[in-house]
LOTORDO-835855 format. One record per residue: x, y, z of N, C-alpha, C, O in turn; residue in three letters; residue number from 1. Coordinates in nm, 3 decimals. Example, Ala and Ser with C-alpha at 12.3 -4.5 7.8 and 13.67 -1.06 7.14 Angstrom:
2
- n_X | n_Y | n_Z | ca_X | ca_Y | ca_Z | c_X | c_Y | c_Z | o_X | o_Y | o_Z | type | seq
- 1.319 | -0.569 | 0.780 | 1.230 | -0.450 | 0.780 | 1.320 | -0.330 | 0.780 | 1.424 | -0.332 | 0.846 | ALA | 1
- 1.285 | -0.225 | 0.708 | 1.367 | -0.106 | 0.714 | 1.290 | 0.003 | 0.787 | 1.341 | 0.114 | 0.804 | SER | 2
//
This chain:
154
- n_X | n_Y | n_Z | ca_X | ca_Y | ca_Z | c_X | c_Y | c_Z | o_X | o_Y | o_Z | type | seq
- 0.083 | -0.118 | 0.000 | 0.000 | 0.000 | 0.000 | 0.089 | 0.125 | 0.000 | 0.180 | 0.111 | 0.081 | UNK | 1
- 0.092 | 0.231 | -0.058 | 0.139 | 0.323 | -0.084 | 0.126 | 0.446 | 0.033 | 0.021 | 0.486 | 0.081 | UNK | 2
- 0.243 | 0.488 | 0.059 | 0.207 | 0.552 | 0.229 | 0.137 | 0.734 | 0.158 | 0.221 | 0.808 | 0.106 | UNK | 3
- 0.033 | 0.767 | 0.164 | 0.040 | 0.931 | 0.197 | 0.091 | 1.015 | 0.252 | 0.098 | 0.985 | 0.371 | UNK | 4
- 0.126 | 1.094 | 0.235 | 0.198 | 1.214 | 0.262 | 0.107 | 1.360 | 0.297 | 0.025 | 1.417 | 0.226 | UNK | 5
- 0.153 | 1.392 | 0.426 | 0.025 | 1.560 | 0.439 | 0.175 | 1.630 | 0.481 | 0.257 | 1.578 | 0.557 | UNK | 6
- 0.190 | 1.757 | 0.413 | 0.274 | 1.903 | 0.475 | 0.187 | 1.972 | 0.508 | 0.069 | 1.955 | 0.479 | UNK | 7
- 0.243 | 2.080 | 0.587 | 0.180 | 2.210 | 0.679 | 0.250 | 2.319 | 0.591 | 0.351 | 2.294 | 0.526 | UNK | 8
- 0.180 | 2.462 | 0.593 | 0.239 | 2.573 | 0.582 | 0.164 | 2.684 | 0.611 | 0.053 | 2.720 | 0.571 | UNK | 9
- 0.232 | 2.727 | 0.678 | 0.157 | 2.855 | 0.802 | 0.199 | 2.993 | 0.806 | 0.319 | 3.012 | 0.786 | UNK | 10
- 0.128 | 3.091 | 0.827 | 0.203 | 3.176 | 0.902 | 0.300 | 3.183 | 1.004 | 0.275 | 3.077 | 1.062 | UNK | 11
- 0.405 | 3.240 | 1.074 | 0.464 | 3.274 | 1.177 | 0.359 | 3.265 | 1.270 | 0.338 | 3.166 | 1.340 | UNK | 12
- 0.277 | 3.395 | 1.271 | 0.183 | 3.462 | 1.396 | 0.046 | 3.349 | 1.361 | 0.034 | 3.317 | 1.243 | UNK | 13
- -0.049 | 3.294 | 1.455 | -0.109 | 3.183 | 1.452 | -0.223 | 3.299 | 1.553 | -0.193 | 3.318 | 1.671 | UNK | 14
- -0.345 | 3.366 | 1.493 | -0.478 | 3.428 | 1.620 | -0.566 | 3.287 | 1.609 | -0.608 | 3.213 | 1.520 | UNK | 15
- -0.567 | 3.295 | 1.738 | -0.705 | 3.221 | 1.814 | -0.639 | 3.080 | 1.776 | -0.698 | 3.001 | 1.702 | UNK | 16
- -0.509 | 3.051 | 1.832 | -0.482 | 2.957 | 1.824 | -0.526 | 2.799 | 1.893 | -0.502 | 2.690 | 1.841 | UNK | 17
- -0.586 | 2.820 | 2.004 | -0.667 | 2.701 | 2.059 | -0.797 | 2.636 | 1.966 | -0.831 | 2.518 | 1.960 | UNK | 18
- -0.865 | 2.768 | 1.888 | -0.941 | 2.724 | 1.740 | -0.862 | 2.682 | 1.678 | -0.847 | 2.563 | 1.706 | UNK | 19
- -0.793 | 2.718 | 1.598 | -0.705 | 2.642 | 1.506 | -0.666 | 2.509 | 1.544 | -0.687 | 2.411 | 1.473 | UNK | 20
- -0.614 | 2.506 | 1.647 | -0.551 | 2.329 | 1.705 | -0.675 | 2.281 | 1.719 | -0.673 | 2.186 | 1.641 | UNK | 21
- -0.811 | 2.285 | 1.778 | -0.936 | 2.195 | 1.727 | -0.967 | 2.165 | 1.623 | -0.997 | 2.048 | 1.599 | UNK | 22
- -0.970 | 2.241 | 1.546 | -0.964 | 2.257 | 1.373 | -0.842 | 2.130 | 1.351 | -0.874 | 2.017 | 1.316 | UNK | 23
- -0.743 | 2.158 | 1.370 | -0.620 | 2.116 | 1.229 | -0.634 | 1.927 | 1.346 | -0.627 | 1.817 | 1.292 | UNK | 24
- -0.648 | 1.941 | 1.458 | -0.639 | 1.792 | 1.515 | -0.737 | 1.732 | 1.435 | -0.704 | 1.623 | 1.386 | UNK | 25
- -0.891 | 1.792 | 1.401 | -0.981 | 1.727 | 1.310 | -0.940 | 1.648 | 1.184 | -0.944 | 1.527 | 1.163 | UNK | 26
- -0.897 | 1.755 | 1.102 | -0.842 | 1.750 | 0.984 | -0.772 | 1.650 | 0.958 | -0.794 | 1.566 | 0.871 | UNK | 27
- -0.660 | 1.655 | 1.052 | -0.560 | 1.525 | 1.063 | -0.635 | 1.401 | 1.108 | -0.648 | 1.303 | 1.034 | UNK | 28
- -0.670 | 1.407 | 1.195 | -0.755 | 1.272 | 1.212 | -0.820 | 1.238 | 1.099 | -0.812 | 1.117 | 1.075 | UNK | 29
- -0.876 | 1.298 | 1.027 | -0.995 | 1.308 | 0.862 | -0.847 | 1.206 | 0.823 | -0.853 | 1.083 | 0.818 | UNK | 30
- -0.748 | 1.267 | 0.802 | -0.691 | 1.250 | 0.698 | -0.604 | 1.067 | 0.724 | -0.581 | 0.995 | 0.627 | UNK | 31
- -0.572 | 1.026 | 0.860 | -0.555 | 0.945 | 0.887 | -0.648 | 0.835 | 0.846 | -0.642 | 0.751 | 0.757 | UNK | 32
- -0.749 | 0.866 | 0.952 | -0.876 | 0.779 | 0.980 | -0.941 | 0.755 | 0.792 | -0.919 | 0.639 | 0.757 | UNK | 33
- -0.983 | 0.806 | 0.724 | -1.007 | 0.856 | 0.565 | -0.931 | 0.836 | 0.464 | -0.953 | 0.779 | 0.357 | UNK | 34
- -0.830 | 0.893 | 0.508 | -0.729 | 0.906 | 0.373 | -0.603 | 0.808 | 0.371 | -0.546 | 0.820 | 0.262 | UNK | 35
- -0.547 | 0.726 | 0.444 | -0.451 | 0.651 | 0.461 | -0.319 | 0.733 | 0.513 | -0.208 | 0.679 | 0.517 | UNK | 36
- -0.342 | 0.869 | 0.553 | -0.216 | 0.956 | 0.555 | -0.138 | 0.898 | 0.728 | -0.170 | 0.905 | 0.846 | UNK | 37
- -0.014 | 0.837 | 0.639 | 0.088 | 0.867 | 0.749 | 0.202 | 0.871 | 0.791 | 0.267 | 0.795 | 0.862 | UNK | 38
- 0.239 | 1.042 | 0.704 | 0.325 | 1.066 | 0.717 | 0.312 | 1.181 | 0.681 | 0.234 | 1.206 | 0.589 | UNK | 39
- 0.411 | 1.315 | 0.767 | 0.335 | 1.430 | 0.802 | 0.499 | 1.521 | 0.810 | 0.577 | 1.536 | 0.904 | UNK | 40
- 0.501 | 1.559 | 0.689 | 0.618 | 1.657 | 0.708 | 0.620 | 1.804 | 0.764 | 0.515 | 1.855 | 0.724 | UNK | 41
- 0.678 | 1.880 | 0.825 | 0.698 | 1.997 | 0.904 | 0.769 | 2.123 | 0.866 | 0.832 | 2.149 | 0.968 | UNK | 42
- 0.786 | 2.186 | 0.806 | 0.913 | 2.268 | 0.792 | 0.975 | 2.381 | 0.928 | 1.070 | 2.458 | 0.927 | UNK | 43
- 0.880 | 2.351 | 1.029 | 0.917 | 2.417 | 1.204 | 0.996 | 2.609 | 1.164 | 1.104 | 2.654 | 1.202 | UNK | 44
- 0.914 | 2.660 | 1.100 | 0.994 | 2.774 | 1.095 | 0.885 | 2.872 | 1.226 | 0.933 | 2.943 | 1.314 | UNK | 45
- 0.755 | 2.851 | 1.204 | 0.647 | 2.949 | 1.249 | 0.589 | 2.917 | 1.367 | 0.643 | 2.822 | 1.423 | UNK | 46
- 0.495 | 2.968 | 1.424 | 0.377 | 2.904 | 1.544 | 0.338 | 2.799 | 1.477 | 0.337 | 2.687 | 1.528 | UNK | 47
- 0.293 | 2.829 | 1.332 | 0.141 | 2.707 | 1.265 | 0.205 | 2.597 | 1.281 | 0.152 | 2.494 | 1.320 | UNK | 48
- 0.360 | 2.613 | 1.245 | 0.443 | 2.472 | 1.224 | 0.433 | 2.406 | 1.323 | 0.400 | 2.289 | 1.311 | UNK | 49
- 0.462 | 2.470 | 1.470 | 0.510 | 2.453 | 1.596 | 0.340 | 2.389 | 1.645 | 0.344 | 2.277 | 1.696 | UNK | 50
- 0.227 | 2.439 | 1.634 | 0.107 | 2.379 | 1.675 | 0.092 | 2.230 | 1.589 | 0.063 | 2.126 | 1.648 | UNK | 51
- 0.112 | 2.234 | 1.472 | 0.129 | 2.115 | 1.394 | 0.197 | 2.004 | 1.415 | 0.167 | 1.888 | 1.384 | UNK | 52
- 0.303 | 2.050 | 1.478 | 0.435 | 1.932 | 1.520 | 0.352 | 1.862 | 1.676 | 0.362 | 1.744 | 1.712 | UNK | 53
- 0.267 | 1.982 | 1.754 | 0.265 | 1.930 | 1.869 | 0.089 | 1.828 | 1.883 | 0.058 | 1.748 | 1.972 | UNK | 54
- 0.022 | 1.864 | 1.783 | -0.094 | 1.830 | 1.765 | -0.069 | 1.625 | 1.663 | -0.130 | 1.523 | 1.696 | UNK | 55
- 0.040 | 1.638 | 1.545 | 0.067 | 1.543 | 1.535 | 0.142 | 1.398 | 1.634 | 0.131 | 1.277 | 1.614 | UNK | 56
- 0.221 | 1.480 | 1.748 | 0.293 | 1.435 | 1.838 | 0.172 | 1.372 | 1.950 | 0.190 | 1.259 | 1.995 | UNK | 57
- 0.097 | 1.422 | 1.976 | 0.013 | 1.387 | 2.049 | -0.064 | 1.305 | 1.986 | -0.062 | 1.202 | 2.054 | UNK | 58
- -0.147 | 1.284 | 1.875 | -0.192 | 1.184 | 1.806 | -0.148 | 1.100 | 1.785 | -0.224 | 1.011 | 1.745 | UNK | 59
- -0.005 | 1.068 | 1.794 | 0.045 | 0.929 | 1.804 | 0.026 | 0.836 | 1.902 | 0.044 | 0.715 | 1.885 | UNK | 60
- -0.026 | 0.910 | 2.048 | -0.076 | 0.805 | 2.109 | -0.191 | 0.699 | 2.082 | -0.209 | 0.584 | 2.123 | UNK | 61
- -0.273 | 0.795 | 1.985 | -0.366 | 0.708 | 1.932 | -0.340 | 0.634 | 1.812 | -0.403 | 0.532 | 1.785 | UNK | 62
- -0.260 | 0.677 | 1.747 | -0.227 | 0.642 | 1.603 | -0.039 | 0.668 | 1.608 | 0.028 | 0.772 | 1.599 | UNK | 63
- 0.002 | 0.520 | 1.626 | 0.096 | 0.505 | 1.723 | 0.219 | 0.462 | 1.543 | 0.342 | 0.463 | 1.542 | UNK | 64
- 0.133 | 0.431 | 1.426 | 0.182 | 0.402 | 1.326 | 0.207 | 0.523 | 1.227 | 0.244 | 0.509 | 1.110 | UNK | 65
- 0.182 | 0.637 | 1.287 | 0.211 | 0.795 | 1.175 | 0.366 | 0.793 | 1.239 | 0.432 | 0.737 | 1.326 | UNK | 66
- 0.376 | 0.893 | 1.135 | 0.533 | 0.938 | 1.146 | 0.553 | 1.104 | 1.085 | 0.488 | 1.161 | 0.998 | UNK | 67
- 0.665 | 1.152 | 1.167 | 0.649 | 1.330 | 1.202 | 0.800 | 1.323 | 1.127 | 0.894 | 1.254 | 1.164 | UNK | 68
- 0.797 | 1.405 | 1.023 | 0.973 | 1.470 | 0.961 | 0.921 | 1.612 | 0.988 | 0.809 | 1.658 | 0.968 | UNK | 69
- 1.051 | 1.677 | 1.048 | 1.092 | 1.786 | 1.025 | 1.191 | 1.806 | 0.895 | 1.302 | 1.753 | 0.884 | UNK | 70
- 1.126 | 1.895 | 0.797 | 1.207 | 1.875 | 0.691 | 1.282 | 2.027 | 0.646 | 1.215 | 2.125 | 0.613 | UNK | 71
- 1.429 | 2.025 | 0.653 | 1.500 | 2.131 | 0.688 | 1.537 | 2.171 | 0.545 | 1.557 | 2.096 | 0.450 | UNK | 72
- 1.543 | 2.350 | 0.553 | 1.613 | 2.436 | 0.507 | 1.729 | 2.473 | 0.480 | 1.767 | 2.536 | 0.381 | UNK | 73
- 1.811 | 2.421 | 0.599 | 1.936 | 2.467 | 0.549 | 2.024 | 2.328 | 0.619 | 1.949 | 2.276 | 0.702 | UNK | 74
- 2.136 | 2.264 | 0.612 | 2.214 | 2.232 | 0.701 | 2.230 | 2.272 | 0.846 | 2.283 | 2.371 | 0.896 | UNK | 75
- 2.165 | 2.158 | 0.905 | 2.181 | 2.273 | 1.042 | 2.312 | 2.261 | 1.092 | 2.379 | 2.159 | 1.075 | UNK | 76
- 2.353 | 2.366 | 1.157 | 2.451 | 2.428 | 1.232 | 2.431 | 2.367 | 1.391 | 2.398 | 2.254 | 1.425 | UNK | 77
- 2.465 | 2.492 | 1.478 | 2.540 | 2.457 | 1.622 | 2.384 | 2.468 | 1.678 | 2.323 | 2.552 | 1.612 | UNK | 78
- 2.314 | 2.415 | 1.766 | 2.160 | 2.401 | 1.777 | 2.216 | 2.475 | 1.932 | 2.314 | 2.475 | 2.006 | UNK | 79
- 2.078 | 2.534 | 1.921 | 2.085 | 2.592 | 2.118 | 1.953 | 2.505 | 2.159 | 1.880 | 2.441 | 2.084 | UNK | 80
- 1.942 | 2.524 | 2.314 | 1.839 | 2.452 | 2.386 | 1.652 | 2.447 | 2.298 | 1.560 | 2.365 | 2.302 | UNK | 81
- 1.669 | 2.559 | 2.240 | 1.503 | 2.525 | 2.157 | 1.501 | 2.473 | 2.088 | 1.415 | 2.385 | 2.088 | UNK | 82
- 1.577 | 2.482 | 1.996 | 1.565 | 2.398 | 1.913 | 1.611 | 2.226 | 1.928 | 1.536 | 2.154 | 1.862 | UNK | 83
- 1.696 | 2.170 | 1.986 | 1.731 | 2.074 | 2.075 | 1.578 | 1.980 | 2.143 | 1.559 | 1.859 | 2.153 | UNK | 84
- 1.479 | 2.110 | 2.186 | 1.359 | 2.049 | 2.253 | 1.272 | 2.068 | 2.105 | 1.267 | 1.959 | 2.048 | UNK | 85
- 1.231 | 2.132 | 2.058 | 1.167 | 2.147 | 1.927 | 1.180 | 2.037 | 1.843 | 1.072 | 1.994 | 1.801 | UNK | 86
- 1.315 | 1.958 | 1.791 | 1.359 | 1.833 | 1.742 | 1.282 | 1.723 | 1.844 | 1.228 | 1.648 | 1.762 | UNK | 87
- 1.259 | 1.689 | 1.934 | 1.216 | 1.580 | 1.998 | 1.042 | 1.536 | 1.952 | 0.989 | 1.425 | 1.954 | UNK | 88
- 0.972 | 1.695 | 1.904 | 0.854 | 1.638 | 1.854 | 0.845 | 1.569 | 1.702 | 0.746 | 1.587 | 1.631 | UNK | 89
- 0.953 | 1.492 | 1.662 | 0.994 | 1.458 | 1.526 | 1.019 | 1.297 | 1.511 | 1.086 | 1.254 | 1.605 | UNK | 90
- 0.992 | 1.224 | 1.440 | 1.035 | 1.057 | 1.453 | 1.256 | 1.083 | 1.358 | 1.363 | 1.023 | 1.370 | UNK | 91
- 1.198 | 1.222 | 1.265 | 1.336 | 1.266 | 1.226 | 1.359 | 1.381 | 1.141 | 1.250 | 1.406 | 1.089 | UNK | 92
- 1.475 | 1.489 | 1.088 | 1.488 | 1.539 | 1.020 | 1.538 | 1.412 | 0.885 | 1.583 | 1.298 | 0.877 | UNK | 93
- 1.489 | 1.539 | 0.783 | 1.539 | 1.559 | 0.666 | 1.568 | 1.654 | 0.579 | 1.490 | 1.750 | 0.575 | UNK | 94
- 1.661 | 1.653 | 0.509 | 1.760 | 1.727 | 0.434 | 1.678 | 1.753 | 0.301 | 1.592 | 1.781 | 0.384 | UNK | 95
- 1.628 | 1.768 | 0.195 | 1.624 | 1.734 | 0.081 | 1.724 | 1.765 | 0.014 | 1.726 | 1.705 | -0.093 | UNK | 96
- 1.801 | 1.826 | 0.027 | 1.930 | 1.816 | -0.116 | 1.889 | 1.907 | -0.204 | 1.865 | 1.889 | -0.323 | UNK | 97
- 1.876 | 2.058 | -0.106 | 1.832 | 2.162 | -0.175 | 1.977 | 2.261 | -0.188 | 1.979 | 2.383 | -0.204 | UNK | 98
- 2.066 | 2.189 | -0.180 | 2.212 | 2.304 | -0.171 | 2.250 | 2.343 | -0.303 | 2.352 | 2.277 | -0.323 | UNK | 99
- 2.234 | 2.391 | -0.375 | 2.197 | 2.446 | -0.491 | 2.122 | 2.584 | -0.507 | 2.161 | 2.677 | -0.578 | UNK | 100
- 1.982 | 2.580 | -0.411 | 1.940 | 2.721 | -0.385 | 2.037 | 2.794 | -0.313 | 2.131 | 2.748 | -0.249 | UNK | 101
- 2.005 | 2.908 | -0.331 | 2.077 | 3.037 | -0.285 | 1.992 | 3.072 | -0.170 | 1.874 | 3.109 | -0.163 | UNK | 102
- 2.104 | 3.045 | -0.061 | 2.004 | 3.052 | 0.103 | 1.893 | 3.206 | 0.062 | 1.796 | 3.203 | 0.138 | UNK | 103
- 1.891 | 3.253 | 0.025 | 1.739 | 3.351 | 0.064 | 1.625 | 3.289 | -0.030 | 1.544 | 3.373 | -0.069 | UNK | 104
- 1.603 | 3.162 | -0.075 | 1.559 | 3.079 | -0.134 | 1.529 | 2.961 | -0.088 | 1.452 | 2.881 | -0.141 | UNK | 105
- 1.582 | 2.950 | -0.002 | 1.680 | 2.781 | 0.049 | 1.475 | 2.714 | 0.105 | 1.427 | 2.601 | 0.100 | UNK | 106
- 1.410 | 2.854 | 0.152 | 1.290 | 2.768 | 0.231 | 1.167 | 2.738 | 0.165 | 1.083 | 2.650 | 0.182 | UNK | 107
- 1.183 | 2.888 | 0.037 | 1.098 | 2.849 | -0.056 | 1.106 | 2.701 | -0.142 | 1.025 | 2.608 | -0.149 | UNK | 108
- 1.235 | 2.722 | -0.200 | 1.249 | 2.527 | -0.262 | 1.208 | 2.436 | -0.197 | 1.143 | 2.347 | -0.252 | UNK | 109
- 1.241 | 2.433 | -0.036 | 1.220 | 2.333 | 0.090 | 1.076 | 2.302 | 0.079 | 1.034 | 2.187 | 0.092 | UNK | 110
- 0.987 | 2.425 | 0.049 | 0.879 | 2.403 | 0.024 | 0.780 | 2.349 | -0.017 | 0.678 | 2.295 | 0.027 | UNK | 111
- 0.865 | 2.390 | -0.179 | 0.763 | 2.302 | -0.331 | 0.858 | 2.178 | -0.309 | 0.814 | 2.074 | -0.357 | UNK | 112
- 0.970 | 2.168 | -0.250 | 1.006 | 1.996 | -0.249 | 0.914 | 1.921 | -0.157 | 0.889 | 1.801 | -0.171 | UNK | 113
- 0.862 | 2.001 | -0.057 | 0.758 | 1.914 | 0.075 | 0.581 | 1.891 | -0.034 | 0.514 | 1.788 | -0.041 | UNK | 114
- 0.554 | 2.016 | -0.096 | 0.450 | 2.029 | -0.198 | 0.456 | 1.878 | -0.305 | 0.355 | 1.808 | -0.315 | UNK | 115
- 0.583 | 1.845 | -0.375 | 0.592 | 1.807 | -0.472 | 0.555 | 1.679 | -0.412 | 0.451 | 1.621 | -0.442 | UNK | 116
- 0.677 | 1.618 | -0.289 | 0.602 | 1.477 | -0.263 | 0.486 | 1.433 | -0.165 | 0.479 | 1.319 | -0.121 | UNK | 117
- 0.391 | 1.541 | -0.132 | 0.291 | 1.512 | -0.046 | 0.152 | 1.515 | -0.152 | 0.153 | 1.570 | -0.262 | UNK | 118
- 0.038 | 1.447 | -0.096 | -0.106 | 1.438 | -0.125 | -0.182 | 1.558 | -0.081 | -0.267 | 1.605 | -0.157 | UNK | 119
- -0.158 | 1.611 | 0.034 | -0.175 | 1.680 | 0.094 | -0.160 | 1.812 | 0.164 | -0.064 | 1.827 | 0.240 | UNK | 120
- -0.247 | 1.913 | 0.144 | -0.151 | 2.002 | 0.263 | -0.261 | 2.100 | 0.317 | -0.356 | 2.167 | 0.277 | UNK | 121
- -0.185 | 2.068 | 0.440 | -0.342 | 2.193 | 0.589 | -0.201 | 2.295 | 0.576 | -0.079 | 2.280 | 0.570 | UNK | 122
- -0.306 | 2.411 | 0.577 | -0.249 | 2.598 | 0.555 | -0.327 | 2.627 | 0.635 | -0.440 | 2.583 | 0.652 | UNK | 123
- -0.254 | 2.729 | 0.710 | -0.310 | 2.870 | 0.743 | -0.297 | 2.986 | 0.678 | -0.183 | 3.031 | 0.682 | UNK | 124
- -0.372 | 3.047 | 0.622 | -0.338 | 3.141 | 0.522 | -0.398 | 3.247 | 0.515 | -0.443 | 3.270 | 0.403 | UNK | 125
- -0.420 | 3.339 | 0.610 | -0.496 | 3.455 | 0.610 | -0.422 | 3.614 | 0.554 | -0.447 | 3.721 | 0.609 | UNK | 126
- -0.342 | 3.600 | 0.453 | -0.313 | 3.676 | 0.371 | -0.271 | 3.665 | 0.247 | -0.239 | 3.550 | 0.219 | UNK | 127
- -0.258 | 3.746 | 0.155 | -0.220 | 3.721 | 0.034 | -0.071 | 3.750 | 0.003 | -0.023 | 3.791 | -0.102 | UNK | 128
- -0.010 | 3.720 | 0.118 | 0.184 | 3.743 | 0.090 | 0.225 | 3.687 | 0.164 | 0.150 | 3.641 | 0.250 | UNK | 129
- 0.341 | 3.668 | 0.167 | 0.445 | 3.568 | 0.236 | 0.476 | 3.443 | 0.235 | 0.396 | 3.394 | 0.155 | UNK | 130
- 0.546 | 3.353 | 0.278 | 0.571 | 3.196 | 0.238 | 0.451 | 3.124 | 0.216 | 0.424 | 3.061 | 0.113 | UNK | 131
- 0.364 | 3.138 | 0.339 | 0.305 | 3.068 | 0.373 | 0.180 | 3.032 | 0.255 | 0.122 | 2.929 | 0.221 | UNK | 132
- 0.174 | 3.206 | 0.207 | 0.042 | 3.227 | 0.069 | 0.118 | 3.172 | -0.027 | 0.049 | 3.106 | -0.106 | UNK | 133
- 0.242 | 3.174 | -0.053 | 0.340 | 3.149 | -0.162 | 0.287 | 2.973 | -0.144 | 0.209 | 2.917 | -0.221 | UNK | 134
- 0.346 | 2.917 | -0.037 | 0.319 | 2.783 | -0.089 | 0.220 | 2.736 | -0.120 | 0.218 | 2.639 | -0.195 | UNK | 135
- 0.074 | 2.809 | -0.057 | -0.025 | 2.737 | -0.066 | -0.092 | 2.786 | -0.203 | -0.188 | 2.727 | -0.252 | UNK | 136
- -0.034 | 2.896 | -0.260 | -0.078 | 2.919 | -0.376 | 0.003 | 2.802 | -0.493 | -0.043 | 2.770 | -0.603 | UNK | 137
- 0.126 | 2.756 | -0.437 | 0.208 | 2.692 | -0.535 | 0.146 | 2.519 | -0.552 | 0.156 | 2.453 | -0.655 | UNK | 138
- 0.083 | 2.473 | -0.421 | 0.022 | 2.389 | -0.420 | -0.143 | 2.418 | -0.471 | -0.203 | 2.313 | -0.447 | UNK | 139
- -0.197 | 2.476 | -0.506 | -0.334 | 2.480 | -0.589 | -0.296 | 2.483 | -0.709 | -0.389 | 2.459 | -0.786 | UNK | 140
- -0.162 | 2.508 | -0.777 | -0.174 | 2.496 | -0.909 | -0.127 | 2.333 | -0.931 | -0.142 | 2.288 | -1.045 | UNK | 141
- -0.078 | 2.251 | -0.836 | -0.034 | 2.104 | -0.863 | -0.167 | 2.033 | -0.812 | -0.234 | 2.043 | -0.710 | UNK | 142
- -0.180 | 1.938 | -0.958 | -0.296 | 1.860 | -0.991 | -0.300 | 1.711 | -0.916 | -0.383 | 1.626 | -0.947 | UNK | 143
- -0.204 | 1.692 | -0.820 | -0.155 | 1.590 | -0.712 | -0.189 | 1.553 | -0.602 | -0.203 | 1.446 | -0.543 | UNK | 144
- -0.208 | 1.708 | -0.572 | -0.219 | 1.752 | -0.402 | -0.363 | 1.816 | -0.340 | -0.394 | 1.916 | -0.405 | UNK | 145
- -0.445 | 1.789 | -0.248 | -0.548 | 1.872 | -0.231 | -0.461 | 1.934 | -0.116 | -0.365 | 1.890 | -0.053 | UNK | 146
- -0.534 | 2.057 | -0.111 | -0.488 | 2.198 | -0.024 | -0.628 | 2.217 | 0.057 | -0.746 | 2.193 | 0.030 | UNK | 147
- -0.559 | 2.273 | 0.167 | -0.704 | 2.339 | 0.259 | -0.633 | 2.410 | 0.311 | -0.525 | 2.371 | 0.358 | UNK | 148
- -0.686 | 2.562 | 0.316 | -0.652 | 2.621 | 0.416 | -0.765 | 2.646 | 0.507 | -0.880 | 2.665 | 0.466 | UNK | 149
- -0.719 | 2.648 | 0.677 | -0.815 | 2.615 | 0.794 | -0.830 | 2.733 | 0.827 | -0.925 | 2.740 | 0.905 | UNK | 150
- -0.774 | 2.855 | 0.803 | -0.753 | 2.991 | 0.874 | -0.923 | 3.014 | 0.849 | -0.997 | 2.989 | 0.755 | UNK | 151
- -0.942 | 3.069 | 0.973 | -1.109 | 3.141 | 1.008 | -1.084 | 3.280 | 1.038 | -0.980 | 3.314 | 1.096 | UNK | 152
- -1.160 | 3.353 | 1.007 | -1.176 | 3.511 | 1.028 | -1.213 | 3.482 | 1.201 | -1.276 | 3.397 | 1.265 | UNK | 153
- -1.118 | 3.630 | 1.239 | -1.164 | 3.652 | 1.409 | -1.300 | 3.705 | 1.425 | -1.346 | 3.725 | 1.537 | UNK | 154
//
């Protein structure tokens, strides 16, 4: 059986975030329970990421067979204590073998590479600029992937 794939892409700033984590725990469950999804890549730059990592992490108690990548931007370097604890909500990083972009690029590629091999992807997207609109606009034009974005007006 062929494993599914769901990415996240969020804003930084995350309002009414205890809605949102009822929301996106749904979703994910939909997508488990429904869709066969399990396997759930991260790119951990924002809040959305950071609610995502911790909402998947916790669902593994129930669904003890998903699996969490943090999937990185750049080579990481010398890690301090957050990030150190931030890595633990992960089964693992991955690299894609984006060294070729030109680091002010490096997260956009990281991106459409998480876009390219997923089925899936939960957005928050309550504007029309920045990564987060960038990816989820880059994923509505691929005929592969369904997109949702969960963002609700305050």
């Amino acid at each position: 059986m062929e494993q599914k794939i769901r990415t996240f892409a969020g804003h930084t700033k995350v309002y009414c975030a205890e809605s949102i984590k009822i929301k996106l725990k749904k979703e994910i469950i939909n997508l488990i329970e429904n869709h066969g999804v399990t396997i759930f890549y991260n790119g951990g730059k924002g809040n959305f990421d950071r609610i995502c990592a911790a909402c998947v992490k916790e669902l593994k108690n129930k669904y003890p067979f998903i699996k969490s990548y943090l999937i990185l931007a750049y080579i990481p370097g010398k890690q301090n204590q957050f990030y150190d604890n931030f890595y633990k909500n992960f089964d693992g990083t991955f690299y894609p073998g984006i060294e070729k972009a030109p680091t002010k690029f490096a997260i956009i590629k990281r991106n459409e590479w998480m876009i390219d091999k997923s089925d899936f992807l939960i957005a928050y997207v309550e504007h029309d600029w920045g990564g987060a609109y960038r990816t989820f606009k880059y994923a509505k034009k691929q005929e592969h992937i369904k997109a949702l974005n969960i963002f609700v007006n305050r």
